[in-house]
Jmol script that loads the backbone (N, CA, C; Angstrom):
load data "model"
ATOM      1  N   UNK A   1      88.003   3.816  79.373  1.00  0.00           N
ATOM      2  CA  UNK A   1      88.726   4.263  78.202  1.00  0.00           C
ATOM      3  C   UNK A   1      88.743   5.796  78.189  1.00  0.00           C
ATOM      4  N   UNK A   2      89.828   6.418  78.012  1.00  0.00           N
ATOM      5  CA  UNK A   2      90.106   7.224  77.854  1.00  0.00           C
ATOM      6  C   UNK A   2      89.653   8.445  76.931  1.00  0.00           C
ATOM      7  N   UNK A   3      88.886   9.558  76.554  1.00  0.00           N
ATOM      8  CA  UNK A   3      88.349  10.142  75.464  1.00  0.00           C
ATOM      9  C   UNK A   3      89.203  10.656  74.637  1.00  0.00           C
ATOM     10  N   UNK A   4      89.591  10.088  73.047  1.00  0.00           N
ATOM     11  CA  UNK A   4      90.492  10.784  72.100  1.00  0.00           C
ATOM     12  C   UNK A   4      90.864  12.156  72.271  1.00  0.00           C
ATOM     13  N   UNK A   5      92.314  12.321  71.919  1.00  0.00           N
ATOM     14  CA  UNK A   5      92.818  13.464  72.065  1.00  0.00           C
ATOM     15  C   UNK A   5      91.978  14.648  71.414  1.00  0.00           C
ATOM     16  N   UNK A   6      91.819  14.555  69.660  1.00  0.00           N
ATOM     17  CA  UNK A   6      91.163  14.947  68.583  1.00  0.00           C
ATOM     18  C   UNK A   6      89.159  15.339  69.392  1.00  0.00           C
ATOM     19  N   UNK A   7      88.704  14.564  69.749  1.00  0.00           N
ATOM     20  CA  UNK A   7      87.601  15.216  70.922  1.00  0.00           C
ATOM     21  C   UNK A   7      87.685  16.504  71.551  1.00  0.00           C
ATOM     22  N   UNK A   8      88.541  15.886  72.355  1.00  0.00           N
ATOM     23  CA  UNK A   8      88.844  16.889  73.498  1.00  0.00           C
ATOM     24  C   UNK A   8      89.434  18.332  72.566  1.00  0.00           C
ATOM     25  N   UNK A   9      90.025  18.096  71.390  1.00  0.00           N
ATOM     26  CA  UNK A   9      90.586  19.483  70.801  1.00  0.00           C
ATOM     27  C   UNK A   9      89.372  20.249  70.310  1.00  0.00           C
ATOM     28  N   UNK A  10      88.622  19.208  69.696  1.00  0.00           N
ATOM     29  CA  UNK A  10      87.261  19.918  68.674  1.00  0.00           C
ATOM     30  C   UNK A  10      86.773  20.435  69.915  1.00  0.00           C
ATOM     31  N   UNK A  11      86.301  20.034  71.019  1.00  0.00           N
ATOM     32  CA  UNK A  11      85.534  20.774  72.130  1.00  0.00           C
ATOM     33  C   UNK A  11      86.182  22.148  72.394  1.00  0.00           C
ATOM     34  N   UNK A  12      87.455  21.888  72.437  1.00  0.00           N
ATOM     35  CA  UNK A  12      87.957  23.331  72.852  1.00  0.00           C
ATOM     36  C   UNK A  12      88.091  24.352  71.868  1.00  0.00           C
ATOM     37  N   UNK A  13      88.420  23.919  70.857  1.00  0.00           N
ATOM     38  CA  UNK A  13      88.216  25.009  69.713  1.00  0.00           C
ATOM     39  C   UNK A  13      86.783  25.523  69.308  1.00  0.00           C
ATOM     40  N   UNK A  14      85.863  24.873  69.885  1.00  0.00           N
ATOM     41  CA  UNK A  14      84.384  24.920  69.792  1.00  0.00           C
ATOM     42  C   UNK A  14      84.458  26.227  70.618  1.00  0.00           C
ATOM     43  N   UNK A  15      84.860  25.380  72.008  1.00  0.00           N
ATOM     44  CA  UNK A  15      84.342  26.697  73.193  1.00  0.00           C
ATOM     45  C   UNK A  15      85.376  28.170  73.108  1.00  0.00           C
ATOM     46  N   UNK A  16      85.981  27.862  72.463  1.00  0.00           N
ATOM     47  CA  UNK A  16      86.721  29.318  72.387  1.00  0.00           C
ATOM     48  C   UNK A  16      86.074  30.162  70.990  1.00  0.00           C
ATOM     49  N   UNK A  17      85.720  29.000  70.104  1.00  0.00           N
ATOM     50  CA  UNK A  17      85.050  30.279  68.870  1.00  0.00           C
ATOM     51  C   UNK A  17      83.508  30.181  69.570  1.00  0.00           C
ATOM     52  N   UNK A  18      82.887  29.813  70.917  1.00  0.00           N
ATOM     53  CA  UNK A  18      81.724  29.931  71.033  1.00  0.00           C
ATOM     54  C   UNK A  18      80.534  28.978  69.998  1.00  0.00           C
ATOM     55  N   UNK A  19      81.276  28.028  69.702  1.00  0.00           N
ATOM     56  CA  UNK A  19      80.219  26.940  68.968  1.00  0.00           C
ATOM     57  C   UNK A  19      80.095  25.657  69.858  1.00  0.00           C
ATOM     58  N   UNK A  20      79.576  24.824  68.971  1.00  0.00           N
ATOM     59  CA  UNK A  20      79.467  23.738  70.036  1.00  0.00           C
ATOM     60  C   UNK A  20      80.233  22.265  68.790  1.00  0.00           C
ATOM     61  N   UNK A  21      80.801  21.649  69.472  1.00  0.00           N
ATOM     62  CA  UNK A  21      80.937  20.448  68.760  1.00  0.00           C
ATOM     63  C   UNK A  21      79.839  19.310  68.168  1.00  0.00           C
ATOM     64  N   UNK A  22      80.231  19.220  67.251  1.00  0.00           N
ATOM     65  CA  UNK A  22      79.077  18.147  66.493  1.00  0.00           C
ATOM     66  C   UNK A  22      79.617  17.110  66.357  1.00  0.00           C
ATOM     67  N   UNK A  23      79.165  15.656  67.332  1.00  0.00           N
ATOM     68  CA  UNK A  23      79.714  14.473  67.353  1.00  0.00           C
ATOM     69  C   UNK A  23      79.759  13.862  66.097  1.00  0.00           C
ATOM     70  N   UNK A  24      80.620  12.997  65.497  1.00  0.00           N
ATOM     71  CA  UNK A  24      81.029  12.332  64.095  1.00  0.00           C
ATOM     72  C   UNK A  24      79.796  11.162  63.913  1.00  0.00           C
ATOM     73  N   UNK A  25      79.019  10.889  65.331  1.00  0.00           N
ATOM     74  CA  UNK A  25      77.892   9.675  64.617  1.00  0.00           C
ATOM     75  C   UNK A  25      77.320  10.369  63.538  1.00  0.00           C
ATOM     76  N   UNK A  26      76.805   9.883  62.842  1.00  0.00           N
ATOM     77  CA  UNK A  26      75.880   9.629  61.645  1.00  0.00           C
ATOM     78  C   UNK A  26      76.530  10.967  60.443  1.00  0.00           C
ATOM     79  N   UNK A  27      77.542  11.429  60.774  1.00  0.00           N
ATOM     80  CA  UNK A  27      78.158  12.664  59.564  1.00  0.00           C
ATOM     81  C   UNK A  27      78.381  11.726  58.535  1.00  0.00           C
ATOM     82  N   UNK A  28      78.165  12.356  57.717  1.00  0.00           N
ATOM     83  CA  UNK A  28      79.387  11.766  56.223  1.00  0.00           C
ATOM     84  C   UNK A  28      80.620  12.906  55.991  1.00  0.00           C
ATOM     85  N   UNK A  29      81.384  12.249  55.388  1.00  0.00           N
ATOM     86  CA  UNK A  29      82.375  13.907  55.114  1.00  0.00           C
ATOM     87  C   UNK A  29      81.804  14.782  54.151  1.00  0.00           C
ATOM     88  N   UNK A  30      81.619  16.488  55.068  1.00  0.00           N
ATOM     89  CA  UNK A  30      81.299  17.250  54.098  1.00  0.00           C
ATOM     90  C   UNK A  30      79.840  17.199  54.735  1.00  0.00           C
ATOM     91  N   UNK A  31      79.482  16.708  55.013  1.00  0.00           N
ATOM     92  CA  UNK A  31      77.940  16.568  55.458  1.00  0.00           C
ATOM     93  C   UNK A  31      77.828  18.361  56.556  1.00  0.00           C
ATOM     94  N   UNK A  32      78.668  18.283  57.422  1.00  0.00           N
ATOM     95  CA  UNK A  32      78.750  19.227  58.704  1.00  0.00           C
ATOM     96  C   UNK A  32      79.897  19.402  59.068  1.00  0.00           C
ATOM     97  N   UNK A  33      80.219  20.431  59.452  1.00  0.00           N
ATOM     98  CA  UNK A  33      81.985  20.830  60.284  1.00  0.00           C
ATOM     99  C   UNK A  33      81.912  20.159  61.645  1.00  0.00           C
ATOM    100  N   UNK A  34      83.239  20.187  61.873  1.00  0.00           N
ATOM    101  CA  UNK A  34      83.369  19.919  63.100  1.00  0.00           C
ATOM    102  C   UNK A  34      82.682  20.579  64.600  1.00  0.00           C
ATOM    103  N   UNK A  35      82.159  21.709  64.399  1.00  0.00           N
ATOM    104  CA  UNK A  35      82.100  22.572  65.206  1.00  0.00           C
ATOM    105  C   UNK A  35      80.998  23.669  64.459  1.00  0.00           C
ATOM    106  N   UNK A  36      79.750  23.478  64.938  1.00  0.00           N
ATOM    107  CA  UNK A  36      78.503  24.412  64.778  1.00  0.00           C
ATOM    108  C   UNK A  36      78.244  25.671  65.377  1.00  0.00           C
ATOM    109  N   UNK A  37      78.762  26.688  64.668  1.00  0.00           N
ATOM    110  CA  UNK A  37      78.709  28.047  64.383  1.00  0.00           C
ATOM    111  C   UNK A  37      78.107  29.117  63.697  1.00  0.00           C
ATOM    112  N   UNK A  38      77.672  30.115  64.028  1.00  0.00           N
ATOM    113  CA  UNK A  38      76.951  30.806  63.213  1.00  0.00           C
ATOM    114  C   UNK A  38      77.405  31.684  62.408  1.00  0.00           C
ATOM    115  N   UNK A  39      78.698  31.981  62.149  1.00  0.00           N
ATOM    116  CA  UNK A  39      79.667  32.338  61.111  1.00  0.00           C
ATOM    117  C   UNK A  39      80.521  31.527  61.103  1.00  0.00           C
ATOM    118  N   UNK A  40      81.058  30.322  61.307  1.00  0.00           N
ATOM    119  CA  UNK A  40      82.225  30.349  60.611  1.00  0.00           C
ATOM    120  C   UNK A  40      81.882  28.365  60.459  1.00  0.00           C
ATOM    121  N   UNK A  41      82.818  28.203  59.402  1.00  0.00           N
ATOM    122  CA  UNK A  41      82.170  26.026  59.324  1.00  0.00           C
ATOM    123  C   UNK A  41      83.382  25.866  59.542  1.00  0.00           C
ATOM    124  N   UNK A  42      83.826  24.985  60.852  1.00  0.00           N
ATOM    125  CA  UNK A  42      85.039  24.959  61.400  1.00  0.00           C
ATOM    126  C   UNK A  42      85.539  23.590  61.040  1.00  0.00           C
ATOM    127  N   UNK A  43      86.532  23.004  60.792  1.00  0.00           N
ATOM    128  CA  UNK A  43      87.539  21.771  60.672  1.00  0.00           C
ATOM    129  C   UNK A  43      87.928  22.066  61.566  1.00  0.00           C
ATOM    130  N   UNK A  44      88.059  21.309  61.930  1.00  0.00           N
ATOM    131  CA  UNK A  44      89.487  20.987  63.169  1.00  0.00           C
ATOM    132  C   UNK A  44      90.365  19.633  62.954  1.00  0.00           C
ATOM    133  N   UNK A  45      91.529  20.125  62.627  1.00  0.00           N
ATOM    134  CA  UNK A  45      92.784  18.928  62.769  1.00  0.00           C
ATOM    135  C   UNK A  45      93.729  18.898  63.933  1.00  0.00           C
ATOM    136  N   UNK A  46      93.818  17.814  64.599  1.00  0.00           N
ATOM    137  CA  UNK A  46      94.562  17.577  65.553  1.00  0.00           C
ATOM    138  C   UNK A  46      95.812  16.791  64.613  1.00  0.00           C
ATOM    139  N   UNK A  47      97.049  17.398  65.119  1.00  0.00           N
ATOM    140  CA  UNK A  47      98.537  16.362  64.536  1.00  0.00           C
ATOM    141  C   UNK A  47      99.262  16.139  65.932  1.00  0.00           C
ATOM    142  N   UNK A  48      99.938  15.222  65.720  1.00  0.00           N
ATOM    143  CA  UNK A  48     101.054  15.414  66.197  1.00  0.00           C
ATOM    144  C   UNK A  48     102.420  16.106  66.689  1.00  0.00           C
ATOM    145  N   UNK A  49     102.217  16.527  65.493  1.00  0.00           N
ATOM    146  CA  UNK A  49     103.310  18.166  65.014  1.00  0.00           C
ATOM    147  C   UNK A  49     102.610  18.545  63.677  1.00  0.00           C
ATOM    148  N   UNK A  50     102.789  20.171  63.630  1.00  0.00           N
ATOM    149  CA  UNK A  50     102.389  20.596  62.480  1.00  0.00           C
ATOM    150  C   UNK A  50     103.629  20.312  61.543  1.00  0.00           C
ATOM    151  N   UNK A  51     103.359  20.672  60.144  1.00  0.00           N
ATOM    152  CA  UNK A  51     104.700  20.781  59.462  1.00  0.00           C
ATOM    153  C   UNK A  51     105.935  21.935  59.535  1.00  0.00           C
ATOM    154  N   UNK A  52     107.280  21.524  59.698  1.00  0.00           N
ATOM    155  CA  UNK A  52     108.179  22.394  60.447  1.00  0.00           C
ATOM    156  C   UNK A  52     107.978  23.546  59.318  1.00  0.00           C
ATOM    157  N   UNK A  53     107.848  23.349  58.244  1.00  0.00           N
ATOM    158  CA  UNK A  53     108.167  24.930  56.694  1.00  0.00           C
ATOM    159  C   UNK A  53     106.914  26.080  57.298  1.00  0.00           C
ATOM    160  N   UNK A  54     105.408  25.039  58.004  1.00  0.00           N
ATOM    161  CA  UNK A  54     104.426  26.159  58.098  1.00  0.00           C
ATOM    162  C   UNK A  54     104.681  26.884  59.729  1.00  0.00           C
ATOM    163  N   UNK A  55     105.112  26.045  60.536  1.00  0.00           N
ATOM    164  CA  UNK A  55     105.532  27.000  61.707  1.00  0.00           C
ATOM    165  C   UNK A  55     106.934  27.827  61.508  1.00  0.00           C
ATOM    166  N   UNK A  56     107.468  27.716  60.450  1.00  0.00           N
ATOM    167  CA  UNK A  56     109.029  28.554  60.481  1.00  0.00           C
ATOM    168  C   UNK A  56     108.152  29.849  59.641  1.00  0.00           C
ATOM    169  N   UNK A  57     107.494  29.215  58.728  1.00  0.00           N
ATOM    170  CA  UNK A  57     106.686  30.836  58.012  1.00  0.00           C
ATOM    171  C   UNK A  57     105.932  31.641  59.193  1.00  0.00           C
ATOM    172  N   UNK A  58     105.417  31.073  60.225  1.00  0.00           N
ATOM    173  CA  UNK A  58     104.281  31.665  60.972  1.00  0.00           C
ATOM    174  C   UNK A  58     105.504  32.586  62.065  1.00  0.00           C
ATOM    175  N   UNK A  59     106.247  31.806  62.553  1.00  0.00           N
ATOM    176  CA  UNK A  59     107.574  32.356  63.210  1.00  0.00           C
ATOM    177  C   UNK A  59     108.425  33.382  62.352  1.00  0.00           C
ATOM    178  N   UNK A  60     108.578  33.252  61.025  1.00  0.00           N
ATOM    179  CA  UNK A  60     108.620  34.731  60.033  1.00  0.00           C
ATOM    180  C   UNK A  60     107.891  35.694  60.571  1.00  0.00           C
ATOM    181  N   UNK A  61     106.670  35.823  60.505  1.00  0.00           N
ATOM    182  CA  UNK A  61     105.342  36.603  60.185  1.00  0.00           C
ATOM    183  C   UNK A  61     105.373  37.332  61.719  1.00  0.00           C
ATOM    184  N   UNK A  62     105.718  36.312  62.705  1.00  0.00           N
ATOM    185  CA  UNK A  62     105.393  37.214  64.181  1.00  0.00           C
ATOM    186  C   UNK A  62     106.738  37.499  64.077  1.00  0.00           C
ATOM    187  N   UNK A  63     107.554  37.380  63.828  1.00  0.00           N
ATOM    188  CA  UNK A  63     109.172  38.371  64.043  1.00  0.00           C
ATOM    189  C   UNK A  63     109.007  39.645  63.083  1.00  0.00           C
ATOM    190  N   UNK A  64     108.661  39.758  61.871  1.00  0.00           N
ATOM    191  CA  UNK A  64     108.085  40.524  61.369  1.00  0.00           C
ATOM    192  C   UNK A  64     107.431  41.438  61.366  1.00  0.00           C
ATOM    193  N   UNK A  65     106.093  41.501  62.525  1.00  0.00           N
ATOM    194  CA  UNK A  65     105.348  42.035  63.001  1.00  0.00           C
ATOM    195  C   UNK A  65     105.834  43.201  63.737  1.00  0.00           C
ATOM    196  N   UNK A  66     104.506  44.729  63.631  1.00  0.00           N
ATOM    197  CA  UNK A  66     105.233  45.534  64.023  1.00  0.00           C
ATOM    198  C   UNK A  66     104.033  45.780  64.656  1.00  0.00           C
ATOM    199  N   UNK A  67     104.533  46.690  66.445  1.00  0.00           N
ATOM    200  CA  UNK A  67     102.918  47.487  67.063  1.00  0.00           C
ATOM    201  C   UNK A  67     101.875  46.504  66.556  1.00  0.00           C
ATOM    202  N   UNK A  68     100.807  46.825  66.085  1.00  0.00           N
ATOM    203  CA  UNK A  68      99.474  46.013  66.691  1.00  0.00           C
ATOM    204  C   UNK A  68      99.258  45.045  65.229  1.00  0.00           C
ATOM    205  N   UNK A  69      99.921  44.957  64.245  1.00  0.00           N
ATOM    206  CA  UNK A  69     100.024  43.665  63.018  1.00  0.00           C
ATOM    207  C   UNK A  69      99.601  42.440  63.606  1.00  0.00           C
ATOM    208  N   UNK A  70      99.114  41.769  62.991  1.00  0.00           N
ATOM    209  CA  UNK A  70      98.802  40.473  63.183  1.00  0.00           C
ATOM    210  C   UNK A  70      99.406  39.757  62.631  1.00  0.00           C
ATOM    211  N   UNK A  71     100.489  38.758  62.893  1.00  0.00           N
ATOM    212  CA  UNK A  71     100.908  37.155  62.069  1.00  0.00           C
ATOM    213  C   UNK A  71     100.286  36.637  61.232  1.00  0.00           C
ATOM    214  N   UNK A  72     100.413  36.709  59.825  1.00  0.00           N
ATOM    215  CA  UNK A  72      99.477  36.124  59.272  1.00  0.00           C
ATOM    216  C   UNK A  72     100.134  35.068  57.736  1.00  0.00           C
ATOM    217  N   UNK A  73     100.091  34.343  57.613  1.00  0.00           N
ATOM    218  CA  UNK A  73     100.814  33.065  56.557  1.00  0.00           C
ATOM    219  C   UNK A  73      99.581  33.070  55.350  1.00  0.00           C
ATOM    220  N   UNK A  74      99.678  33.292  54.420  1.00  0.00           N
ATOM    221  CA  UNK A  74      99.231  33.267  52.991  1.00  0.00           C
ATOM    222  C   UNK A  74      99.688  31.540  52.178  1.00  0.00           C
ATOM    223  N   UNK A  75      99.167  30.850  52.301  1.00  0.00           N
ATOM    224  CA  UNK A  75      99.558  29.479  51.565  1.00  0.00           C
ATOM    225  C   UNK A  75      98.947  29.420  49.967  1.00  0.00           C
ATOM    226  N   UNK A  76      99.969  29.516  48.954  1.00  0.00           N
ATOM    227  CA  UNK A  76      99.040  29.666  47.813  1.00  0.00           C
ATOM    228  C   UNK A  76      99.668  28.784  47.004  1.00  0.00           C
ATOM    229  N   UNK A  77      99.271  28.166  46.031  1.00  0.00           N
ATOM    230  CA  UNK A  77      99.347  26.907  45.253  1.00  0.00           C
ATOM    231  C   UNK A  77      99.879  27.126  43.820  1.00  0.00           C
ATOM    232  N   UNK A  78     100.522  27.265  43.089  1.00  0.00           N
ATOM    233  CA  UNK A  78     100.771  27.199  41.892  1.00  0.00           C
ATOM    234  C   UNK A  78     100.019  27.028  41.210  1.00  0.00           C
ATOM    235  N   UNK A  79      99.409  28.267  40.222  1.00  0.00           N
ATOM    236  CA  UNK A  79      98.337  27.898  39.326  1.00  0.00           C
ATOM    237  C   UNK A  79      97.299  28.288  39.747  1.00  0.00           C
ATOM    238  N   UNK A  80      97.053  28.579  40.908  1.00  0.00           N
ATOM    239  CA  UNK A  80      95.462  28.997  42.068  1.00  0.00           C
ATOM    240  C   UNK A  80      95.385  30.220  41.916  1.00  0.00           C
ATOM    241  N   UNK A  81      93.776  30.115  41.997  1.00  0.00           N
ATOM    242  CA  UNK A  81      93.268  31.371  42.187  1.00  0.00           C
ATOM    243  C   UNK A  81      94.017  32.363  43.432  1.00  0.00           C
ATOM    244  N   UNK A  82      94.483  33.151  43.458  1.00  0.00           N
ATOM    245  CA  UNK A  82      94.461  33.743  44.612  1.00  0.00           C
ATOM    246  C   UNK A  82      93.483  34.381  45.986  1.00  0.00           C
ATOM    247  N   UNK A  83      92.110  34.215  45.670  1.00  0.00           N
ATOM    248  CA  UNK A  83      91.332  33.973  46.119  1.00  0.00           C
ATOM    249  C   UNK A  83      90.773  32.925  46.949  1.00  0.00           C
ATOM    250  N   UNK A  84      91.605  31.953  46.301  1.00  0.00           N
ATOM    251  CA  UNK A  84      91.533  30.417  47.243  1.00  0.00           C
ATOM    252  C   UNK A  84      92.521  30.050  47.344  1.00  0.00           C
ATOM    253  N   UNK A  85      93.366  31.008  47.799  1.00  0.00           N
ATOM    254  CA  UNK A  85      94.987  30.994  48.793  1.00  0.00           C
ATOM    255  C   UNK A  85      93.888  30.544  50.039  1.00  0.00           C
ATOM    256  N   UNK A  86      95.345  29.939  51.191  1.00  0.00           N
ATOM    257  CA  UNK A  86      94.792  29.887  52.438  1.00  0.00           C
ATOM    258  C   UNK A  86      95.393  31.055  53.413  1.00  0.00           C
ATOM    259  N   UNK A  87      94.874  31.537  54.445  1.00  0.00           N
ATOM    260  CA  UNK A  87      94.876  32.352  55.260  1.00  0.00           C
ATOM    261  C   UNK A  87      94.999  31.932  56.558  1.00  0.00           C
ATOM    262  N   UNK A  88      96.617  31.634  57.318  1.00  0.00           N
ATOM    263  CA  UNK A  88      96.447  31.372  58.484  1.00  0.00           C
ATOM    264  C   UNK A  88      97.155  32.044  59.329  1.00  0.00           C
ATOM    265  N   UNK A  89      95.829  32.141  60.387  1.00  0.00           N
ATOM    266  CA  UNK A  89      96.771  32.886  62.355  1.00  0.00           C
ATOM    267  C   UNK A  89      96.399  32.323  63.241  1.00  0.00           C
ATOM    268  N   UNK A  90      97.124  32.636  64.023  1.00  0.00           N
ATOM    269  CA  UNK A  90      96.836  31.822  65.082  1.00  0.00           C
ATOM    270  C   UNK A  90      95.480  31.985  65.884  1.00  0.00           C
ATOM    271  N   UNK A  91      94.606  31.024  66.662  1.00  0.00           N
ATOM    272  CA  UNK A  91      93.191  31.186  66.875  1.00  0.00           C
ATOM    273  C   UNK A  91      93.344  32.408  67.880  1.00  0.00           C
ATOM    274  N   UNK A  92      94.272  32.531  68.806  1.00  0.00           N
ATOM    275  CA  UNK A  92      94.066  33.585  69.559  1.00  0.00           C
ATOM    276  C   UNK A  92      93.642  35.014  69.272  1.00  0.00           C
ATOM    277  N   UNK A  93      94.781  35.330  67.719  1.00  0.00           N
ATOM    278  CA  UNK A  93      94.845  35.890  67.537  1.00  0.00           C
ATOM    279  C   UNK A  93      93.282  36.506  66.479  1.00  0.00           C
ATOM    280  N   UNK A  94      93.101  34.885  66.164  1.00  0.00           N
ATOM    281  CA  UNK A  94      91.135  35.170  65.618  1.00  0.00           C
ATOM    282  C   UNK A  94      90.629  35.617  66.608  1.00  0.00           C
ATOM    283  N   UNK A  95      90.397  35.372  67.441  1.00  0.00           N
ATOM    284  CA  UNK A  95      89.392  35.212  68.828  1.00  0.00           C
ATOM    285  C   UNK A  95      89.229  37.372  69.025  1.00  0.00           C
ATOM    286  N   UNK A  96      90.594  37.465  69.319  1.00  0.00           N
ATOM    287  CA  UNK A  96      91.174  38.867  69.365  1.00  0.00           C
ATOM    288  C   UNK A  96      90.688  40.048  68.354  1.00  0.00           C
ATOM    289  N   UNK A  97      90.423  39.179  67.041  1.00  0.00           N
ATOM    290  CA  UNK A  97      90.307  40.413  65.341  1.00  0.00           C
ATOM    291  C   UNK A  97      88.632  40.794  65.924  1.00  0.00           C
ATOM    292  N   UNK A  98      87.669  39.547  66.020  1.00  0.00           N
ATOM    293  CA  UNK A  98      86.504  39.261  65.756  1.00  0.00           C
ATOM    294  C   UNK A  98      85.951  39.902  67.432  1.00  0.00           C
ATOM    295  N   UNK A  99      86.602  39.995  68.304  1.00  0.00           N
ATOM    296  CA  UNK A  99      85.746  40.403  69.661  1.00  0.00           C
ATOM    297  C   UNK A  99      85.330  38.959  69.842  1.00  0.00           C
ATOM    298  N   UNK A 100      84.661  39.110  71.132  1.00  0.00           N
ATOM    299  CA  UNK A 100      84.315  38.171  71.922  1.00  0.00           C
ATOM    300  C   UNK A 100      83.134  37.168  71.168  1.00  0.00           C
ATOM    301  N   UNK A 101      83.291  36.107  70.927  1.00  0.00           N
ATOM    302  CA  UNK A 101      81.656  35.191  69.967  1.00  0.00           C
ATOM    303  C   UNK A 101      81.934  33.993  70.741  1.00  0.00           C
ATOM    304  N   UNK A 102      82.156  33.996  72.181  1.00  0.00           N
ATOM    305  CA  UNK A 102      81.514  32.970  72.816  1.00  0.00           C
ATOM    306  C   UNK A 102      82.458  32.656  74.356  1.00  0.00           C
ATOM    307  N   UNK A 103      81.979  32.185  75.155  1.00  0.00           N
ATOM    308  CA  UNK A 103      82.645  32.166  76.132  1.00  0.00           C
ATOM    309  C   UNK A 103      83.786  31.128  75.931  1.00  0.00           C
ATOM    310  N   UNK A 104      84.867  31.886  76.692  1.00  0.00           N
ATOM    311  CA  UNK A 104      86.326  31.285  76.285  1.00  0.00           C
ATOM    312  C   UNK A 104      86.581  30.473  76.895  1.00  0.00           C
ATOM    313  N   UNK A 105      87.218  29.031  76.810  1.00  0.00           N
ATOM    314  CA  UNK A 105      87.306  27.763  77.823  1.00  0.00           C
ATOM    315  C   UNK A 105      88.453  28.379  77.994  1.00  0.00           C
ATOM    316  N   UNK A 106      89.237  27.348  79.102  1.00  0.00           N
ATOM    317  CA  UNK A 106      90.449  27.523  79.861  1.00  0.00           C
ATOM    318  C   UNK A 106      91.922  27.422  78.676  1.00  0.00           C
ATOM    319  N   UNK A 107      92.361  27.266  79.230  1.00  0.00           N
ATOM    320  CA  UNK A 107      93.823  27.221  78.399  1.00  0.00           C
ATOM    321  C   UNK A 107      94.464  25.874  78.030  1.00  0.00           C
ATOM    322  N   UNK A 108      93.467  24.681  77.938  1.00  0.00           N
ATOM    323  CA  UNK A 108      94.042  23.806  77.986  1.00  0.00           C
ATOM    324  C   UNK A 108      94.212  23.534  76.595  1.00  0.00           C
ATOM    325  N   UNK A 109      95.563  22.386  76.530  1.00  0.00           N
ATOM    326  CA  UNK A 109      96.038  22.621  74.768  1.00  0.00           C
ATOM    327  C   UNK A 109      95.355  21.391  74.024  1.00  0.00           C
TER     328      UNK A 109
END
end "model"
wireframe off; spacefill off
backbone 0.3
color backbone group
């Protein structure tokens, strides 16, 4: 049998932020992230496709971009704190802000 796609992603997003994956036996949700780090408590979602509105905003943001800016998508909720807006870029471009926090796996997607 084959090892789930969603595995194989948490591993790699592990090894590129330099954490390690934490297998789902015995978690509850909320118990532990996907991925054990010493700054950061990582989720990881694997889809199918993301939703087309959040890659056309992220495709805004890098056309947008000028010299050394970073892409960056603000998701905020009606009524929300702005403080607990969400904040998204692309991991590379994390990997890139923060310097090096762990050895980088290959390029696989």
């Amino acid at each position: 049998m084959t090892e789930a796609a969603w595995k194989r992603t948490e591993r790699a997003v592990a090894a590129r932020l330099g954490g390690q994956r934490i297998p789902i036996t015995g978690r509850v949700r909320g118990d532990a992230p996907d991925v054990a780090h010493p700054l950061w408590s990582v989720e990881v979602k694997h889809r199918r496709a993301l939703p087309a509105w959040l890659l056309t905003a992220m495709a805004q943001a890098e056309a947008a971009a000028r010299g050394e800016q970073v892409p960056l998508v603000v998701l905020h909720e009606r009524g929300q704190r702005y403080e607990r807006a969400l904040a998204v870029l692309r991991l590379g471009d994390l990997t890139d802000l923060v310097g090096p926090i762990g050895e980088e796996g290959d390029d696989a997607r």
